[in-house]
N, C-alpha and C positions, 0 to 999 in steps of 0.2 A: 432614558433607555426603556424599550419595551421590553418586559422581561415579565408579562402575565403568563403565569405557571401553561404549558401548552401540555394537551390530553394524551394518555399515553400513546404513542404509535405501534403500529401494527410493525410486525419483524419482518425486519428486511433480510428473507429468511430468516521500484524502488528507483541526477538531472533525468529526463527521458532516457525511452530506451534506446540503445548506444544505436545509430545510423551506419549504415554501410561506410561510411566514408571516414569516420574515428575508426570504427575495428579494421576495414579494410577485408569484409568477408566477400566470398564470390556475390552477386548480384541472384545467382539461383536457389541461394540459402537464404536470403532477406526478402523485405514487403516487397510482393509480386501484383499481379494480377492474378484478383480470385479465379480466374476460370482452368485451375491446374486439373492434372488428372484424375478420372475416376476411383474413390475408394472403397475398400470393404471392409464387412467389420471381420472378417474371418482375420486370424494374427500368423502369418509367415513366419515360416522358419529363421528364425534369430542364431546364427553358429557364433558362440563365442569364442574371442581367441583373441591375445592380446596381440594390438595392429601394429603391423609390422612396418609401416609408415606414418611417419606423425608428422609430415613438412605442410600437409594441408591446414593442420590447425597454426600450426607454428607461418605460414607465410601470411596466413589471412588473418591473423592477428587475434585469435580468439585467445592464447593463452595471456599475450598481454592484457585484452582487455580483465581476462578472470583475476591477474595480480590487482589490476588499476581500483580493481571495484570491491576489493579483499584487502582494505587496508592495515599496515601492521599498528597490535596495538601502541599503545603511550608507551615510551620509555621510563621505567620506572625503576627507582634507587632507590634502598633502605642507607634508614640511618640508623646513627651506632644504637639504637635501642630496637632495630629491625623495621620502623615505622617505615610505609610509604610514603616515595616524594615522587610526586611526578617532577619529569626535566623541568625546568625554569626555560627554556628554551621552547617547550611544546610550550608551555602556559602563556609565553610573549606571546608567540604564532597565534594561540586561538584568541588570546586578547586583542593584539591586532585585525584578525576576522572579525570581531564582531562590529568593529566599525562599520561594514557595510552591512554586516545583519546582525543588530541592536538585540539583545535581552529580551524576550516575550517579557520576561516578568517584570523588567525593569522599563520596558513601552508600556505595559499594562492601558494605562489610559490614552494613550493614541492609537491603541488595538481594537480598543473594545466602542473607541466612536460613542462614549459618552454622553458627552457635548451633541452630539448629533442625532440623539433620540434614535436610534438605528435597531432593528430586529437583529440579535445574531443566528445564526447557525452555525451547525459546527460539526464540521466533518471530521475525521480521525481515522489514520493507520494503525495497524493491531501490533504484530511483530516490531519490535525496537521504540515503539510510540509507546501504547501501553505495556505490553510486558517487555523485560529485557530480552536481547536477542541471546539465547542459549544453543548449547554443541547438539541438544537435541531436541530438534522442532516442536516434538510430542509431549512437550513438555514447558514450552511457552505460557508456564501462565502469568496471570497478572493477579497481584495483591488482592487482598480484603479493602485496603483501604482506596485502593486504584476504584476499585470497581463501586464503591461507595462514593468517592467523589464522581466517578460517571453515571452514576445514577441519579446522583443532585444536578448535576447539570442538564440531564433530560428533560427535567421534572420542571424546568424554566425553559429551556430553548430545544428545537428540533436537533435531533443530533444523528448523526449517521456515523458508520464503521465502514470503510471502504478497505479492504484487504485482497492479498494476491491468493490469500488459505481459501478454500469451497466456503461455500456462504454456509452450510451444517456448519461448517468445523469451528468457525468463527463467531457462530452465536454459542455453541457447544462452550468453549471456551469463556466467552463473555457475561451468557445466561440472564441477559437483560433481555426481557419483555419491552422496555420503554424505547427501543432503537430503533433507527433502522438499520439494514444490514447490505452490504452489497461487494458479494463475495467473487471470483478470479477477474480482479482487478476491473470490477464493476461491470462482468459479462453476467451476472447472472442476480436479478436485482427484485426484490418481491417489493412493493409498498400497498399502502389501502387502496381497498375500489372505490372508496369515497374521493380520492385525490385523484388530478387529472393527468390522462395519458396522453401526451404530447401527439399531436397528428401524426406524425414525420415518422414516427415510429409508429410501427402496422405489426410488429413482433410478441407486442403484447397479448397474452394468455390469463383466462381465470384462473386462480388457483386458492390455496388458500394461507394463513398464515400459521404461527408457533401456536395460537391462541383457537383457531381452527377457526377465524373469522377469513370470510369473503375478501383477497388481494388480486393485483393484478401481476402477474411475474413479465418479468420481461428479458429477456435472454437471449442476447443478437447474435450468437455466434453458436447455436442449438443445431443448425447443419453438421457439427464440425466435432460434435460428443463421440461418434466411433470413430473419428481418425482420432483425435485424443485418448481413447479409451487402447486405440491398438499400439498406440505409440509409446502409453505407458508402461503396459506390459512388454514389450521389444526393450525398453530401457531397464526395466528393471531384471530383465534377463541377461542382457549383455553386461550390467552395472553390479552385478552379485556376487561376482570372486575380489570385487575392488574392497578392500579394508575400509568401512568408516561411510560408503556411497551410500546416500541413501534416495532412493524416490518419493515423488509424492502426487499423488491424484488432486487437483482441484478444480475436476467436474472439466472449466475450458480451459487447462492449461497446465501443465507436466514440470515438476520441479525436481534437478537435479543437485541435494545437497552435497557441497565435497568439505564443506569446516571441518569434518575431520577424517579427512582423507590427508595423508603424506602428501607434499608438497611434491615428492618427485611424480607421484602417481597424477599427478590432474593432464598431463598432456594423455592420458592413455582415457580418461574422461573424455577430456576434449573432442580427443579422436573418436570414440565411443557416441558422444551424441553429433556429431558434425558425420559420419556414416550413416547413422540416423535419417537425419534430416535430409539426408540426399533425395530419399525415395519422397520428398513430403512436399515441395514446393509449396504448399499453401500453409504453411508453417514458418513461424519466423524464431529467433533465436534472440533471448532478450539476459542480459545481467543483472544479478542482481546482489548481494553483500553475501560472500562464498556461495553461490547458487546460481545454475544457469535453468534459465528458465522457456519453456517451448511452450508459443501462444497463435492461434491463427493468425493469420492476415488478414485483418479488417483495420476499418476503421475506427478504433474505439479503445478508450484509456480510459486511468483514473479521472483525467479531467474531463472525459465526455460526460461520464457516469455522472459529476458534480453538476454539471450544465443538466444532464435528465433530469435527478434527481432534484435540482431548485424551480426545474418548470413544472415537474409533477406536483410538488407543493404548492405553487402556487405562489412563487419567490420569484421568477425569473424575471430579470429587467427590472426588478423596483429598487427606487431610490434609497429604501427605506430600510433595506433588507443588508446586510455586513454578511458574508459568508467568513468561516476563519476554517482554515486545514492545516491538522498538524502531520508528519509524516518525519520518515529519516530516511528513506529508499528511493532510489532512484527512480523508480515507478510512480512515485509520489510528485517528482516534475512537473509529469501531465496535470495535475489539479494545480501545482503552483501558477502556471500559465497561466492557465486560464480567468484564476483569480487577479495575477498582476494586470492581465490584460484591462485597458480600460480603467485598471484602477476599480476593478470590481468587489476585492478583499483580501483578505491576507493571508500568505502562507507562511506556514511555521516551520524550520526546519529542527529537527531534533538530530544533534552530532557532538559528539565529543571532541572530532579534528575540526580541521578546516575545508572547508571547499565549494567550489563552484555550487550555486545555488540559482532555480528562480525563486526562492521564499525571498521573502521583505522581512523577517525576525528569523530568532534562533530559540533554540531551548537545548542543555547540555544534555539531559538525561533525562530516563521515563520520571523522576523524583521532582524533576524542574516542570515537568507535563504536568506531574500529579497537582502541583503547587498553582500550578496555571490555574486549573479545572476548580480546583477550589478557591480561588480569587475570585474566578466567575462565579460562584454562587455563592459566596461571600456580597458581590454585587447585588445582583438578583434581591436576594432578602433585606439588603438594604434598602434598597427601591421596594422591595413591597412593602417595608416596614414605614416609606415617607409616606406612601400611597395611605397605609391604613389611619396614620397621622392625620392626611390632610384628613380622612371623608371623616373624622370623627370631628371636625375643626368648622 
């Protein structure tokens, strides 16, 4: 295993998302063709009033998909000393899951491509990956020791944060110099000028980084920043007498959390951002674990952003190179893909139930991630410690 400590990088700065034809939305609210109408950045009058029809969200399936993708938690019983037991019933279910996706930690060495002298890299989701997922988003953080083991892991392999939070919010958060960062679901992506900019992409800009060194940003969906910036503000006007609603800016892409919103109140959400979006066609509507999420219409996911990202390193296509992504949101698919595809690397899914997955492993909890992260650099120093063996030998 290659695992020579690599220098630190410049900052970079939830299955897929549901298809028209699972949620069953009209065709003028989902991926269009870019060439929709002209917009401004001036913000229209927004009347709030709660809607007095809600059969549009209720036929086109938006509320089921909001239950599908909001699952309830574990069933859990106390015993006669008050202790928690989770059902025996969930724990067959997920034991049975993992047959088809096996234990990160218990694959360990068919993960990490040992045997195979292989570079890793290692992508990572923020929300539910590293920190637990919390009622309030602003408040997501991750451990001392989380962030201590991802900083050992840098310090050996290229490591990236692919997150749906703004690329600020999520280095704000993480506070690691050693990363890279690539924030609303890998639309807005800073790396070094010293790494290469893919032809194919003409969207690249100088800028600079957290360290105030020479980067290149790149951000293909930067058209589309005041129809995002007006649509925030429209939601969060109509979204502010609702109990518990909260919105969220993230540069290209509009988050509407309802976790703690009453369960009767989400069709009045529903209906709230599906009004929305009427005026917006070049906006699409995406789900994600209690949050609905509004993103342009392009072409570009988390797992495009993995594909950029390994060609700008200078990773892309080689033999030699193991990419590994961990995630637990459906946004997270797009990199699974990509990686099964080919047989190119591995995704990790991080879940406590069961479910449809393209990862190839699993991991229960951000405690089972943490445990991962420091196996890898457990390895690492093993390998350097053979290496300093031999050249003394």
């Amino acid at each position: 295993m290659d695992v020579k400590s690599t220098k630190a990088s410049s900052i970079l700065a939830d299955p897929s998302p549901m298809n028209k034809s699972r949620l069953g939305i009209r065709s003028n609210l989902l991926p269009c063709s870019q060439s929709g109408p002209s917009f401004t950045t001036s913000v229209p009058t927004v009347t709030r009033k709660k809607p007095g029809k809600l059969d549009d969200v209720r036929s086109n399936g938006w509320l089921d998909a909001m239950q599908s993708s909001s699952p309830p938690r574990k069933k859990v019983n106390k015993d006669f000393n008050g202790v928690d037991l989770v059902s025996d019933e969930a724990e067959i279910a997920y034991q049975f899951w993992m047959i088809r996706y096996p234990s990160a930690l218990n694959s360990f060495q068919t993960i990490t491509g040992r045997e195979m002298n292989k570079k890793l890299v290692i992508f990572l989701d923020y929300d539910g990956t590293l920190s637990p997922i919390v009622d309030d988003p602003d408040r997501a953080f991750m451990s001392d020791d989380m962030r201590s083991a991802l900083r050992s892991v840098a310090k050996y392999f290229p490591t990236a944060i692919i997150s749906g939070r703004s690329r600020n919010k999520v280095y704000e958060l993480v506070g690691l110099t050693e990363l890279y960062y690539a924030g609303s679901h890998g639309m807005d992506i800073v790396f070094p000028a010293k790494d290469l900019v893919p032809e194919k992409h003409v969207k690249c800009v100088k800028s600079t980084d957290k360290k105030g060194k020479e980067a290149n940003l790149f951000q293909p969906a930067s058209e589309f920043i005041p129809m995002i910036n007006e649509v925030f503000r429209n939601l969060v006007e109509i979204t502010k007498d609702i109990k518990g609603a909260k919105v969220e800016d993230h540069k290209f892409c509009v988050s509407v959390h309802y976790r703690n919103v009453d369960e009767n109140s989400w069709p009045v959400i529903a209906q709230n951002v599906h009004d929305i979006l009427k005026g917006y066609p070049r906006l699409r509507l995406t789900h994600g674990r209690k949050v609905l999420e509004v993103r342009p219409v392009i072409d570009w996911d988390k797992g495009k952003a993995v594909e950029f990202l390994l060609e700008s390193l200078g990773f892309s296509n080689r033999s030699d190179v193991l990419p590994i992504y961990i995630g637990d949101d459906r946004t997270d698919e797009d990199a699974f893909k990509v990686l099964r595809k080919k047989n190119r690397g591995y995704g990790i899914l991080v879940s406590t139930v069961p479910k449809e997955s393209n990862a190839s492993f699993s991991l229960r909890d951000t405690s089972e991630v943490q445990d991962f992260l420091e196996s890898l650099v457990k390895m690492a120093q093993e390998d350097d410690d053979e290496d300093a063996s031999y050249d003394t030998n």
